[in-house]
C-alpha positions in Angstrom: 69.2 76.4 98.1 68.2 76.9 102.0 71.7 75.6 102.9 73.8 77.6 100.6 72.0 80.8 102.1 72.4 79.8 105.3 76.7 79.4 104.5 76.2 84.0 103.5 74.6 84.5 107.3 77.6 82.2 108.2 79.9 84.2 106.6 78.5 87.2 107.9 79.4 85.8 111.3 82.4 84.9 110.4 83.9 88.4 109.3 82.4 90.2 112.6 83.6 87.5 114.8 87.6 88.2 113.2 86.5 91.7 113.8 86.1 91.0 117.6 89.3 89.2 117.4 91.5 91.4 116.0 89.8 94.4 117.8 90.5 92.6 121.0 94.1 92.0 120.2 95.0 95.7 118.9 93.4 96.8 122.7 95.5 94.3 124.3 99.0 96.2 122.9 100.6 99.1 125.3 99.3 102.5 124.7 102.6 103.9 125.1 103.9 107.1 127.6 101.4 109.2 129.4 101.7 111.7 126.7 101.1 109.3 123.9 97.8 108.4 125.4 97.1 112.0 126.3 97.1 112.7 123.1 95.1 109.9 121.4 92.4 110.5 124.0 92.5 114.3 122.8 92.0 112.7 119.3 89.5 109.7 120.3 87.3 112.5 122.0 87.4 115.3 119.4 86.6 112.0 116.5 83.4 111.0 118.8 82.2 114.8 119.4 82.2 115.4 115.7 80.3 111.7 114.6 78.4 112.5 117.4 77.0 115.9 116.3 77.0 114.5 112.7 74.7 111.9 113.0 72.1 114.0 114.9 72.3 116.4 111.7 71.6 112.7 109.5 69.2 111.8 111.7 66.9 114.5 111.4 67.5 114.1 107.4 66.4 110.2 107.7 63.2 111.1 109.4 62.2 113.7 106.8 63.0 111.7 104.1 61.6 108.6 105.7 57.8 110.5 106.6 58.0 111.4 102.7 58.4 108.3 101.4 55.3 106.6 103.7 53.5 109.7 102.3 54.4 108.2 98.7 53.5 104.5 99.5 50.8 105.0 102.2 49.0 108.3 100.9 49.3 108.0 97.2 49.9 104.5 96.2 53.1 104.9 94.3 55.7 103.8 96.7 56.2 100.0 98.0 55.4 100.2 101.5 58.5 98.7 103.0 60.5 101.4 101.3 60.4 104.1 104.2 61.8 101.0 106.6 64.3 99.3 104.2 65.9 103.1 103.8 66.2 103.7 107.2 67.9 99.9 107.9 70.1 100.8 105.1 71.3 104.1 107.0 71.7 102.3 110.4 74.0 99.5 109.3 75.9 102.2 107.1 76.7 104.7 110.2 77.5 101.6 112.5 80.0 100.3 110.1 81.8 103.7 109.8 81.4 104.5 113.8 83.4 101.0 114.4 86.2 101.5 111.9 86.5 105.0 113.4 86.5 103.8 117.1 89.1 101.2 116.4 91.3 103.6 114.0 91.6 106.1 117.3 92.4 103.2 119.8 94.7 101.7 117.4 97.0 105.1 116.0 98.7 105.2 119.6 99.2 101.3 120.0 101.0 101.6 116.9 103.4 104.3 117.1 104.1 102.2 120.5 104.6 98.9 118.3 106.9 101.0 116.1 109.6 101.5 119.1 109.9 97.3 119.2 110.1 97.2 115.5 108.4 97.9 112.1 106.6 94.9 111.6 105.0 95.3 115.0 103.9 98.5 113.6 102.6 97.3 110.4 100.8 94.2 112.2 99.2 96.3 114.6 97.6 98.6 112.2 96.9 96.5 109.3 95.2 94.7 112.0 92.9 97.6 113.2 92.3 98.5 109.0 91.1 94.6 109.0 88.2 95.6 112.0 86.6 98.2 109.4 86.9 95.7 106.1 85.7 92.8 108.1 82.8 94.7 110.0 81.8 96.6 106.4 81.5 93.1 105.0 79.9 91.2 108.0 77.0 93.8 108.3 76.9 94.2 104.8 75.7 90.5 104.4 73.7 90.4 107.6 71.2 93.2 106.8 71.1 92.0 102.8 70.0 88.6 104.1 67.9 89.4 107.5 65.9 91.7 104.9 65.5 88.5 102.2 64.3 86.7 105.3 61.7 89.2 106.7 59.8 90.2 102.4 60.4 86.8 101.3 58.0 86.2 104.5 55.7 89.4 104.1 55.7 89.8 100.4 52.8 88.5 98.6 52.1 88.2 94.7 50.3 86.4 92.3 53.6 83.9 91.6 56.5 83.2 93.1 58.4 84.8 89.9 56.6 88.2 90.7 57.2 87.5 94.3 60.6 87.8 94.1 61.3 90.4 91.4 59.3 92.7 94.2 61.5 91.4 97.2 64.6 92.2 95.5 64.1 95.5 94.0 62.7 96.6 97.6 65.7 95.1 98.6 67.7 97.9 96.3 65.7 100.9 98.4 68.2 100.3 101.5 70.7 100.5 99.5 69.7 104.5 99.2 69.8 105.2 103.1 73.5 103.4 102.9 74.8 105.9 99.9 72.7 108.8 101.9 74.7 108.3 105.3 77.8 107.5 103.2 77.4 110.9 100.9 77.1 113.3 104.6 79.8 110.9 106.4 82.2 111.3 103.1 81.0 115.1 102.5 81.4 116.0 106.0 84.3 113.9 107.3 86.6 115.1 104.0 85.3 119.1 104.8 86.6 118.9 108.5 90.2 116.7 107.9 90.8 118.8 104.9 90.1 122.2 106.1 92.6 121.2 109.3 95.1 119.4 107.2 95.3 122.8 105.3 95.0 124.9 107.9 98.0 123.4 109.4 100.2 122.6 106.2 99.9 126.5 105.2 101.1 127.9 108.4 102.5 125.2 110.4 104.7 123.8 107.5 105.6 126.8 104.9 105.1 130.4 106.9 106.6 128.4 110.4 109.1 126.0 109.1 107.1 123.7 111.8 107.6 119.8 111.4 104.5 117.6 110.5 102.5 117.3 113.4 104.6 119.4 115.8 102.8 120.1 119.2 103.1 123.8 118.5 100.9 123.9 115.6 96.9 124.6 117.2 95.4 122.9 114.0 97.6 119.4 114.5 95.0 117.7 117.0 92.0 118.6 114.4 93.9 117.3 111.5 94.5 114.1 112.9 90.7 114.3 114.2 89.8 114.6 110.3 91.5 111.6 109.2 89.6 109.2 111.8 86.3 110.7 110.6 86.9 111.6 107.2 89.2 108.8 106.0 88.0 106.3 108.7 84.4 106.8 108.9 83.4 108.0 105.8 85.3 105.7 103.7 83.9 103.1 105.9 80.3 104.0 105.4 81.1 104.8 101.6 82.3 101.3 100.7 79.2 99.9 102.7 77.3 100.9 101.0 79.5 99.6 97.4 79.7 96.5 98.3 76.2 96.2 99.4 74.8 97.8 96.0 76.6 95.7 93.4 75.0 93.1 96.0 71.9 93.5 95.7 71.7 95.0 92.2 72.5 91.9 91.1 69.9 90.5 92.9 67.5 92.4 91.2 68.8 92.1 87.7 69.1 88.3 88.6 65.6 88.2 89.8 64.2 89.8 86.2 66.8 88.3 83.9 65.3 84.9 84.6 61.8 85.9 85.0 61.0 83.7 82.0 62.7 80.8 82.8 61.8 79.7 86.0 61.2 80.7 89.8 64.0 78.3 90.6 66.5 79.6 88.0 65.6 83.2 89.5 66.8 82.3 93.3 69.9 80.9 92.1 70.6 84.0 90.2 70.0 85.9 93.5 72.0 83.3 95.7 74.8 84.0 93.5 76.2 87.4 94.1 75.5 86.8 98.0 77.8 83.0 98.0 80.4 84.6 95.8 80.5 87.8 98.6 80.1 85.2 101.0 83.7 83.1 100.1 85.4 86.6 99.8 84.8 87.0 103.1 86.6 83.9 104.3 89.5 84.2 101.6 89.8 88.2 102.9 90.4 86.9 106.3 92.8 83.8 105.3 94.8 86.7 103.6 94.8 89.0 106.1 97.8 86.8 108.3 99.8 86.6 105.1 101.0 91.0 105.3 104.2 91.0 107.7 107.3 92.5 106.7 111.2 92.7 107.3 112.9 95.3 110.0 114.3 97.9 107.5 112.0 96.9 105.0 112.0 100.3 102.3 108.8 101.3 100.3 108.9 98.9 97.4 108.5 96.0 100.0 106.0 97.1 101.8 104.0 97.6 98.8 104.5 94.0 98.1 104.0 92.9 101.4 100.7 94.3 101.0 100.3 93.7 97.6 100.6 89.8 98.0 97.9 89.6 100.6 95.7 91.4 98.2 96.8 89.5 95.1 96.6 86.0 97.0 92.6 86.7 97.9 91.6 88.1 94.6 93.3 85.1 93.1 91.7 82.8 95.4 88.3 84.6 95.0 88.5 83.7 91.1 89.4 80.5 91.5 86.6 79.8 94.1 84.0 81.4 92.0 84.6 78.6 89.7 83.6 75.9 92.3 80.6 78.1 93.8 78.8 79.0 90.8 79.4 75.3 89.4 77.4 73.9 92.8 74.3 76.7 92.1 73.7 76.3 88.5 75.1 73.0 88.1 77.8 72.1 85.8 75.3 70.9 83.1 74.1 74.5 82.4 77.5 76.8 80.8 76.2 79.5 82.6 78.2 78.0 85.6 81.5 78.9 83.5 80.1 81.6 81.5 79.2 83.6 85.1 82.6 82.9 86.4 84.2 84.3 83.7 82.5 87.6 84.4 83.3 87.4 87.9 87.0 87.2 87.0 86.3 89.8 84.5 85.5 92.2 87.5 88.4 91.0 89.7 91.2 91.6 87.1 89.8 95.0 86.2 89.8 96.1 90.3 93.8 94.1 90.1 94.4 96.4 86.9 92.8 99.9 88.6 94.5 98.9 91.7 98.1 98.5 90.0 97.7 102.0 87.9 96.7 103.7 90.4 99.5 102.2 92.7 102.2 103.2 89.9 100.5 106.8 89.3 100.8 107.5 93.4 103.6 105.8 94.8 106.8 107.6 95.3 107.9 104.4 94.0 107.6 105.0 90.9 108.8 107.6 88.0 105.7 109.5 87.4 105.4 110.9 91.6 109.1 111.0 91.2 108.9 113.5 88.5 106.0 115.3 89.7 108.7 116.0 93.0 111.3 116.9 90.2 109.2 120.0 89.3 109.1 121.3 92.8 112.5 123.0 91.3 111.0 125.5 89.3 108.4 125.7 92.2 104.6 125.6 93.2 103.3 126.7 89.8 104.6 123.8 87.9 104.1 121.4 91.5 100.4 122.1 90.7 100.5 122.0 86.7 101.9 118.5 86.7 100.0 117.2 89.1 96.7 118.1 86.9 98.6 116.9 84.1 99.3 113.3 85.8 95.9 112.8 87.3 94.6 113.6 83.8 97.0 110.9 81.9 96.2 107.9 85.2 92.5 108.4 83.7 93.6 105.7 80.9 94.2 103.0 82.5 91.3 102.5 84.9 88.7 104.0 82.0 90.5 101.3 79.6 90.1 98.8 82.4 86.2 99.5 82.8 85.2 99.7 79.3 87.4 95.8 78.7 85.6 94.6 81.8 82.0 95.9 80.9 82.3 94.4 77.2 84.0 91.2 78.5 81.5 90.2 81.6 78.6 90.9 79.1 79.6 88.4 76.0 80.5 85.8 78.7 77.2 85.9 80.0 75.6 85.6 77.0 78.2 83.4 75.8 79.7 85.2 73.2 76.2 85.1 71.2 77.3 89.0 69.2 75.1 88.5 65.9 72.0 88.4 68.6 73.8 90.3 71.8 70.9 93.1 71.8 68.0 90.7 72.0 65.4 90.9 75.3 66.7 87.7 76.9 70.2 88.3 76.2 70.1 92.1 77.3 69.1 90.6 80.4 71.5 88.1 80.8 74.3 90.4 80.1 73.8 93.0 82.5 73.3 90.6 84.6 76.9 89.6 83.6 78.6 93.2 84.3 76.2 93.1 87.5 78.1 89.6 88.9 81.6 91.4 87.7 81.3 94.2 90.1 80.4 91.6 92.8 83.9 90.2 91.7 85.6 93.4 92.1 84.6 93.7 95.7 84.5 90.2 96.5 87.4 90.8 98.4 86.6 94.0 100.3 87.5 92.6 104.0 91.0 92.8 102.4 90.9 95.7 100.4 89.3 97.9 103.0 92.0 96.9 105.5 94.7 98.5 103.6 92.4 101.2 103.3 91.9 102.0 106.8 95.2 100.7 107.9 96.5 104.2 106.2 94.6 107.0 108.5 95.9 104.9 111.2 99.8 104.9 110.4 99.1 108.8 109.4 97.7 109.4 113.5 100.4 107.1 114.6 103.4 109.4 112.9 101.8 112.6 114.3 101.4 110.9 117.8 105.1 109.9 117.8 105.8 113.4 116.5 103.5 114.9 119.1 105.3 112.6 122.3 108.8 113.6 120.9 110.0 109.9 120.6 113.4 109.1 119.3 113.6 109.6 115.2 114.0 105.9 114.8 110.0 105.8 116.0 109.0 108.8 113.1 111.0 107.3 110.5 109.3 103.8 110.2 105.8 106.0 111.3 106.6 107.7 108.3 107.6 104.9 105.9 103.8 103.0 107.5 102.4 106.4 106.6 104.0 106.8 102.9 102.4 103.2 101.9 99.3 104.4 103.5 99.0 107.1 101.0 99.3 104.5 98.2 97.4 102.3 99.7 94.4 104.9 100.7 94.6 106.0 96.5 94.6 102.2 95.3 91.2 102.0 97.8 89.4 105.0 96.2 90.2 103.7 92.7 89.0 100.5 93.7 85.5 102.2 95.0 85.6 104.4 92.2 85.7 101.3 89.5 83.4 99.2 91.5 80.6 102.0 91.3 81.3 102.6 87.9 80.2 98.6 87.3 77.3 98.8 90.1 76.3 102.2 88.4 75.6 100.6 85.0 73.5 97.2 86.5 71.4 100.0 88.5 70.1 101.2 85.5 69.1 98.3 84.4 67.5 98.3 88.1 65.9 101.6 87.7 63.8 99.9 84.3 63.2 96.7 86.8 61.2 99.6 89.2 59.5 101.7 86.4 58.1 98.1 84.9 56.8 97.6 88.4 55.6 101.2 89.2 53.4 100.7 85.7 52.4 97.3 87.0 50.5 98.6 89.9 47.8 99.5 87.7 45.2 96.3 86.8 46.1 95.6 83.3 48.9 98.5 82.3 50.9 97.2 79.1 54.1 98.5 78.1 55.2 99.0 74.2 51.9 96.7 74.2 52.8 94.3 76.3 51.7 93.4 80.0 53.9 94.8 82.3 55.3 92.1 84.5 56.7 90.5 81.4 57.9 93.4 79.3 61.5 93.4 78.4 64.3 96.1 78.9 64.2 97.2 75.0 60.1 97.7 75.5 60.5 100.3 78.4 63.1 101.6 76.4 61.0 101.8 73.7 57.9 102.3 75.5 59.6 105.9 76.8 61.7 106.6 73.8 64.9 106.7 75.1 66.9 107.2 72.6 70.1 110.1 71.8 67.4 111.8 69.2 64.9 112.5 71.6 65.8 116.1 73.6 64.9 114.7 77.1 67.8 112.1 76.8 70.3 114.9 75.7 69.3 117.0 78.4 69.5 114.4 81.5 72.9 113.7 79.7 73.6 117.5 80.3 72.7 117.4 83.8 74.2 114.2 84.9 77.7 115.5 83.5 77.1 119.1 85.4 76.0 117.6 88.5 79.4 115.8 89.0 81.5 119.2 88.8 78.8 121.3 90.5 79.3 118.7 93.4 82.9 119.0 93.5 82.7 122.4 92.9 80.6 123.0 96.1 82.8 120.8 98.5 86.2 121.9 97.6 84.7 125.7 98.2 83.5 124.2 101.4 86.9 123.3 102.0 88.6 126.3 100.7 86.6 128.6 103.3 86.9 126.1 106.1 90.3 126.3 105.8 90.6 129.8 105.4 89.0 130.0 108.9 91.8 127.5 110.3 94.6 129.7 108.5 93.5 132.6 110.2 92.9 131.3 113.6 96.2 129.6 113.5 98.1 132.8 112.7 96.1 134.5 115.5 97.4 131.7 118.6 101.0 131.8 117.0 100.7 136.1 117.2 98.2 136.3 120.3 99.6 133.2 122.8 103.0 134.0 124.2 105.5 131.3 123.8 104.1 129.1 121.8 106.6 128.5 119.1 109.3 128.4 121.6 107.5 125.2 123.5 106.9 127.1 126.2 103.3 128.5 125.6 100.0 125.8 124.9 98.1 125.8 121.6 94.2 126.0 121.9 93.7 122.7 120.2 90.2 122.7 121.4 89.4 125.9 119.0 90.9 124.6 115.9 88.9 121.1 116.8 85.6 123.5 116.8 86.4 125.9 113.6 86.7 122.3 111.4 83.4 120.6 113.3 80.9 123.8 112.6 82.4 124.0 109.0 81.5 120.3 108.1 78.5 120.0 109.7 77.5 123.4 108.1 79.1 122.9 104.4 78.0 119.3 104.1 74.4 120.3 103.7 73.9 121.8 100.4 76.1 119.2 98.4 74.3 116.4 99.9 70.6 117.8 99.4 71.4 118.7 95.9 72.2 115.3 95.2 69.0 114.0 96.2 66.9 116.5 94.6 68.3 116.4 91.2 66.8 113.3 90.3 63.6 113.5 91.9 63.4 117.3 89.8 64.7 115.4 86.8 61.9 112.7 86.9 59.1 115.2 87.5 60.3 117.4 84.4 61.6 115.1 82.1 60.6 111.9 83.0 61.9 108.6 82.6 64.2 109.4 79.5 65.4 112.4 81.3 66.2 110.0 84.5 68.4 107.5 82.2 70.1 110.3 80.8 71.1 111.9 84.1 72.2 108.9 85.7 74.2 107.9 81.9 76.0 111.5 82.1 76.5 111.3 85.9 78.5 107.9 85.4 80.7 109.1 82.4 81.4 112.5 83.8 82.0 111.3 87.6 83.9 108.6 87.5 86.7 109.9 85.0 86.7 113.1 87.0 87.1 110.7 90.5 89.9 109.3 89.1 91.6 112.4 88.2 91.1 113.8 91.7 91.9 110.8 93.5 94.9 110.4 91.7 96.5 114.0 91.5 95.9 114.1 95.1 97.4 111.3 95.9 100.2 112.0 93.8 100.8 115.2 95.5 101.1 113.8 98.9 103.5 111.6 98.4 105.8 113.9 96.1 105.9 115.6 99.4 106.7 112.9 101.5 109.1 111.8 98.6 111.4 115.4 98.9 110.9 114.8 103.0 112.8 111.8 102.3 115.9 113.9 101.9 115.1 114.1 97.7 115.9 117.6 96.1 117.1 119.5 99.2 114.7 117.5 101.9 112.5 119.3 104.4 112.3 123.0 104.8 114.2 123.4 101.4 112.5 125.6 99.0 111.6 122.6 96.6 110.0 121.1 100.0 107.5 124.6 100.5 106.3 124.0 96.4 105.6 120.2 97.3 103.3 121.5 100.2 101.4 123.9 98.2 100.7 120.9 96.0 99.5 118.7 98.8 97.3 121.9 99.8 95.7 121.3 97.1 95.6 117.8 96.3 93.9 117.2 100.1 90.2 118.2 99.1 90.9 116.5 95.7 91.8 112.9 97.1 90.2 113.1 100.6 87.0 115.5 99.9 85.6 115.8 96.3 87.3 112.6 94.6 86.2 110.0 96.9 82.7 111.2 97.2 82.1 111.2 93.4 81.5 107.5 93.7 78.7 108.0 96.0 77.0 110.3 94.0 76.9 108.6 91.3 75.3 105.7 93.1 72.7 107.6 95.3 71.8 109.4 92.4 71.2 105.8 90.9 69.2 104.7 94.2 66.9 108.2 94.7 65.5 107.5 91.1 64.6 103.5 91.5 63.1 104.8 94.3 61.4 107.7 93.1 59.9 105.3 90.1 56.6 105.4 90.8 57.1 109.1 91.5 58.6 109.7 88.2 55.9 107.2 86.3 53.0 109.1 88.0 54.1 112.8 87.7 56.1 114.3 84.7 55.8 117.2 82.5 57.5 115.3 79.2 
């Protein structure tokens, strides 16, 4: 067992070593012209002013929250005491990972528009390459903190048996999981505020009152919009699928760690090495598959997508297959659960193939459905926007269809396919446990994943830097062709966060129960449904707390939980909708106020727009976030555990079909856009082209704002009540 955890801090190595690498070749490639690095400095220093003031807003959140949760553990007893530490950690490795991916992202967006003068491929390598630094750090810290933490309780903790011992160790474990999904909540929130209300801002007035090319050097609000997609694309999905691939981690762990309490201490630890070796394989077959993406010169849409698409594919298919050999050489191959466990896994990796593939043919100009959705630009904007809804609506299916299959699926394998007694304590266990492992699966192969992810905000900078440094049209064409699979690719990442949470979501209830039975356990001799604490089951805290759809405290958490996910989307796209209002405005003011500047012979105030989007995101991401973290702790005190298990059950359905929708119709927006730019239904400028915008206008805070942080919520929602337990267990009114 010591040697297999030492291969997960080997693996961990591995992926931020490759990071090094690859980071060290993308700096070694030619910046370009003086004016193409003049203007990515512009953009590296307005990316690092904003994170900069950002995390000096979080930081002053972490400490408050931090001193209130020693007050919990050290003042009134119903906190573990390494909680206000483990959140904190948690936080830290969070921001880091989204301040590298960022960092590279505006190094790399000049280097490739550069690489795009030799050729397309050169493009594509170069920032596919810089996309692999955030999957590869994401990963690499990931597994680094989950195991330096394993190594510093499994040293401190102390209880009464080693079973106890490391129930306790991995449910603390789950607590720094909350500072990740708080830093990722304000780096999504903020980050998809400021691009958004700049991307807006300069799509409204640049593109439709001006007639002004995408990223034209005339249009003031062109450096803040490619400002916003380094922080809010870059950063914030970096920190956001951190902290998803570190939950289904650890809960795992935990459900690991309880489903086997029974059996045996040694049965336990190989239930908790599992998760971690399977993550720490899909870090090596992410890497092996990152070489394999290269492309032809010429090379249209449809092959790039399956230039990517095969490096994806190839590791996910390689992850199965491994998880096979892996979870043979923990359990052994005389226990099924070897096979069993692995079928769960695979479970989880088809369903992220499947979500992956809809949301790819729902998105992708591609296909008929975007196609269509440009068609309608000829009766214009009103029926741009009206299909768009009606498309995100209809891509719901799929990925919902997908969920539900891989949830039923990764449970009976666990339990191997025992249905007349699938409800029974041990079982119960056993197959969340199952669905746990699957969402491990689905993220497996994140280094990979991520890096077509992040490889999208980079091709985006990269077209509006060659736009910006007026190189020849050869150079903005294949920019733009890099920047059209980026959207797809971007969309295909958010559904892949989206289903991974909705999988993670589920095993942290079953985490939450694990904390109330330990909460209760803290007092010498406290039974639950009558029996002691440390070795009641799932049904008797259900049971114990009658949580059940008859009693009114259920029903109502339900309520809330299904609210909470359009109140939150509510606030941020208002958020957006009056940051942008203040870019509109101040746009239209430079192009009346500054002579000459829509002639090229006047200079925008970049530096003005840069400021309008930085005050409004690090003044509208406040609200959205706080409410997130309230709700449950409000929830617990009022309506107690029931009320908690309904929240998080209504939060879960409601938010991730709603994420989804947004992430799709946005998606689907953009690239009917880019789809008419092509030279489709009259081509740029063209009326048809003007409805198109107006839909992208609207489809940026749903795919790059509200959409994408839906996912988060639902998980930090999750986290704040496991680890507001005690809280809850201690104080309630019902």
């Amino acid at each position: 067992m010591e040697n297999l955890f030492y291969a997960v801090r080997c693996a961990s190595v591995l992926a931020l070593a490759f990071a090094v690498i690859f980071y060290r070749q993308m700096k070694k490639e030619d910046e370009g012209t003086p004016t193409m690095r003049q203007i990515a400095q512009y953009v590296r220093e307005g990316a690092m002013a904003y994170l900069t003031q950002q995390y000096k807003i979080v930081l002053r959140v972490f400490i408050v929250l931090a001193i209130f949760f020693a007050i919990l553990a050290y003042g009134f007893g119903v906190q573990n005491p390494w909680v206000p530490f483990a959140f904190l950690t948690g936080g830290l490795f969070s921001g880091i990972a989204g301040f590298i991916g960022m960092k590279t992202a505006t190094f790399a967006s000049g280097r490739t528009a550069n690489a795009c003068r030799r050729s397309l491929n050169s493009g594509l390598k170069v920032a596919f390459r810089s996309g692999a630094v955030m999957g590869l750090t994401v990963v690499g810290l990931g597994l680094l903190d989950i195991s330096l933490w394993f190594i510093i309780l499994n040293a401190c903790v102390t209880e009464a048996t080693l079973a106890q011992k490391l129930v306790v160790i991995t449910t603390t474990m789950l607590t720094f999981g909350m500072g990740a999904s708080t830093q990722a909540l304000f780096a999504r929130v903020g980050g998809g505020i400021y691009t958004k209300a700049a991307d807006v801002g300069a799509d409204i007035v640049g593109k439709v009152e001006s007639d002004l090319p995408e990223d034209d050097p005339r249009n003031p609000a062109t450096i803040a919009d490619n400002v916003g997609d380094n922080v809010g694309d870059v950063a914030g999905m970096g920190a956001d699928l951190y902290e998803s691939y570190c939950g289904s981690i650890l809960s795992t762990m935990a459900l690991g760690a309880s489903a086997f309490y029974a059996v045996s201490p040694e049965m336990q630890m190989k239930a908790i090495l599992a998760p971690m070796l399977i993550a720490a394989v899909g870090v090596l077959l992410s890497v092996l598959s990152i070489f394999t993406v290269r492309t032809k010169e010429g090379a249209g849409m449809s092959q790039l997508l399956k230039s990517m698409s095969f490096g994806t594919n190839l590791a996910a298919i390689l992850s199965g297959v491994a998880t096979f050999g892996i979870l043979a050489l923990v359990f052994g191959t005389g226990d099924n659960r070897w096979w069993q466990l692995s079928c769960s896994v695979l479970s989880g990796l088809i369903a992220g193939v499947v979500i992956g593939k809809a949301t790819e043919y729902y998105t992708s100009h591609s296909y008929r459905p975007t196609q269509k959705l440009a068609e309608s630009s000829q009766t214009g904007p009103a029926t741009v926007i009206i299909s768009g809804v009606g498309l995100g609506m209809l891509s719901t299916a799929i990925p919902v269809i997908a969920i539900v299959v891989a949830i039923v699926l990764s449970y009976l394998f666990a339990i191997g396919f025992d249905v007349k007694n699938m409800m029974d304590a041990a079982n119960l266990s056993q197959g969340l446990y199952g669905v746990a492992i699957a969402a491990v699966g689905m993220l497996s192969t994140l280094g990979i994943t991520l890096a077509t992810d992040a490889y999208g905000p980079i091709a985006d900078n990269a077209g509006g830097n060659a736009q910006m440094s007026e190189l020849e049209p050869q150079v903005r064409e294949r920019t733009d062709v890099l920047d059209a699979l980026g959207n797809t690719t971007a969309a295909t990442g958010k559904g892949f966060a989206i289903g991974s949470a909705a999988l993670t979501a589920l095993a942290l209830l079953a985490s939450y129960i694990e904390e109330i039975k330990i909460a209760i356990g803290r007092t010498a001799g406290a039974l639950i449904n009558g029996v002691d604490a440390a070795s009641a089951s799932i049904l008797d805290v259900l049971e114990e707390f009658n949580v059940s759809l008859m009693n009114p405290a259920v029903l109502a958490g339900v309520f809330i939980g299904s609210m909470m996910a359009f109140l939150f989307c509510g606030l941020t796209m208002n958020a957006v909708g009056r940051a942008a209002s203040k870019m509109v405005v101040e746009v239209r003011r430079q192009f009346r106020e500054i002579k000459g500047i829509l002639t090229g012979e006047g200079t925008p105030d970049y530096k003005r727009c840069v400021e309008i989007s930085t005050k409004a995101a690090q003044y509208e991401m406040l609200l959205p976030s706080i409410i997130a973290i309230l709700v449950p702790v409000a929830t617990g005190v009022v309506l107690g555990v029931a009320g908690v298990l309904g929240l998080l059950i209504g939060g879960l359905g409601a938010g991730f079909v709603l994420a989804v929708f947004m992430a799709n119709s946005g998606g689907a927006w953009d690239n009917a856009k880019k789809y008419v730019e092509e030279g489709h239904f009259g081509g740029k400028n063209s009326d048809c082209h003007h409805a198109t915008v107006v839909g992208d206008t609207v489809g940026d805070p749903f795919k790059d704002t509200s959409g994408p942080s839906l996912n988060i919520l639902i998980k930090l929602m999750s986290m704040v009540s496991i680890v507001m337990a005690g809280l809850t267990v201690g104080f309630h009114l019902l």
